[in-house]
C-alpha positions as a Python dict, from the first residue, in 0.01 Angstrom:
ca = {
    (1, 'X'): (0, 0, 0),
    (2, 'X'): (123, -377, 114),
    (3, 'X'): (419, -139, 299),
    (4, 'X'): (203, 94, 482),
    (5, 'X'): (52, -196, 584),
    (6, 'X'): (318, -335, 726),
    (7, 'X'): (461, -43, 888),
    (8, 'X'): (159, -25, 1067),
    (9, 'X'): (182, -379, 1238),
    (10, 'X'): (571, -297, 1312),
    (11, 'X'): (456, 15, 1534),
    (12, 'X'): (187, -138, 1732),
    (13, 'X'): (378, -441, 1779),
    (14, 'X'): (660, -173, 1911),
    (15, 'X'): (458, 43, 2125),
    (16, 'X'): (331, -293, 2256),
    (17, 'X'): (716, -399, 2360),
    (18, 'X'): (732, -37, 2507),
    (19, 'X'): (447, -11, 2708),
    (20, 'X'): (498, -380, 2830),
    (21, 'X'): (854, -300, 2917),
    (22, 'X'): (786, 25, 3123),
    (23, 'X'): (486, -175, 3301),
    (24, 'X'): (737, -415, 3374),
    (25, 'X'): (978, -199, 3513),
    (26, 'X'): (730, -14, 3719),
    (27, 'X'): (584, -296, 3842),
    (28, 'X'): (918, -503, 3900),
    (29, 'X'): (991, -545, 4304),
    (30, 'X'): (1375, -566, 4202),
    (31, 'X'): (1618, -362, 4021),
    (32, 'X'): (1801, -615, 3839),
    (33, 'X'): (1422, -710, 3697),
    (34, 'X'): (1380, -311, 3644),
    (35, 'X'): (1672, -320, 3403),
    (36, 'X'): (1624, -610, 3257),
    (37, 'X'): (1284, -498, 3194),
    (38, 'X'): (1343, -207, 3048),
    (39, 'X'): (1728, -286, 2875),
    (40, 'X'): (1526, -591, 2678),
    (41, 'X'): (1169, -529, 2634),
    (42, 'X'): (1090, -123, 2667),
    (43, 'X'): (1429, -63, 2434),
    (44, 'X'): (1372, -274, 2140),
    (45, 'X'): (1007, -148, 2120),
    (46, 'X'): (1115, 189, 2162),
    (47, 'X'): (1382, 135, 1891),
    (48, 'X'): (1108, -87, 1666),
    (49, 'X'): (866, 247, 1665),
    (50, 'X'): (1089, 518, 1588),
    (51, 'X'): (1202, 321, 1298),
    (52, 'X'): (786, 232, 1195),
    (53, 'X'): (754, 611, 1256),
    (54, 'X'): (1025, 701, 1036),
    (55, 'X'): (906, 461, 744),
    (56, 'X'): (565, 558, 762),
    (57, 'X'): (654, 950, 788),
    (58, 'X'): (855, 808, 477),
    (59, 'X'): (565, 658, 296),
    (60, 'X'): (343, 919, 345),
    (61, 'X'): (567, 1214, 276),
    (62, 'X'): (550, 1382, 555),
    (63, 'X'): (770, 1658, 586),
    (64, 'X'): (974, 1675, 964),
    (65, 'X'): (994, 2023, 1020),
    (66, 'X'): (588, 2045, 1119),
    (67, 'X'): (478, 2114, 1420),
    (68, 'X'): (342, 1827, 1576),
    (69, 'X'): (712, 1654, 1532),
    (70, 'X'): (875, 1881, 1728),
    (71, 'X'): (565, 1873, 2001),
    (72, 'X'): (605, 1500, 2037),
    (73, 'X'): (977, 1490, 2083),
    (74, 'X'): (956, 1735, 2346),
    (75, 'X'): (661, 1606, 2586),
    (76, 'X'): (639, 1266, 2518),
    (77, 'X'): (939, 1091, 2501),
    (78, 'X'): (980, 1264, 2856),
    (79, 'X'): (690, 1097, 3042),
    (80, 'X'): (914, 803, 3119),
    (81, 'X'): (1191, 980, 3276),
    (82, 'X'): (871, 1189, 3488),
    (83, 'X'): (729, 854, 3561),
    (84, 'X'): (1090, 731, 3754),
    (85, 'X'): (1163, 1038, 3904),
    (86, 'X'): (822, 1010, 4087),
    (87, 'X'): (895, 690, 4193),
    (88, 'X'): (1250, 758, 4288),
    (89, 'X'): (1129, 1029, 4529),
    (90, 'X'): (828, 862, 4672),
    (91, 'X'): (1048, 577, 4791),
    (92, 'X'): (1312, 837, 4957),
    (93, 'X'): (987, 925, 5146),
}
């Protein structure tokens, strides 16, 4: 139970680094700060979730072949290339 637990803290604390590095980046006047942003903050916490994701799919036994898995990995982990293509053409504007 102590490791659920502590899975738990390891993905919010990763989808904290990720949101807080694509804020960052969007928010960022710069693109050296854009890709710093995003290269040292957004990465690690998208890196630190997957693996909390994994170990909790892990400790729960959930099997990878159902539905919502393959759902997520096709809409979500596009929004953020959506998000900079939208701002990428409304500055060519």
């Amino acid at each position: 139970m102590i490791g659920y637990q502590i899975a738990l803290v390891f993905k919010f604390l990763g989808v904290a680094l990720y949101a807080g590095g694509m804020a960052a980046s969007f928010l960022s006047s710069s693109l050296i700060e854009r890709k710093r942003a995003v290269h040292r903050v957004a990465s690690p916490g998208l890196l630190l979730t997957w693996i909390a994701g994994f170990c909790l799919a892990e400790i729960l036994h959930i099997r990878w072949t159902t539905p919502w898995n393959f759902g997520r990995l096709g809409a979500v982990d596009r929004l953020p290339d959506g998000a900079r293509l939208f701002r990428l053409r409304s500055r060519c504007w």
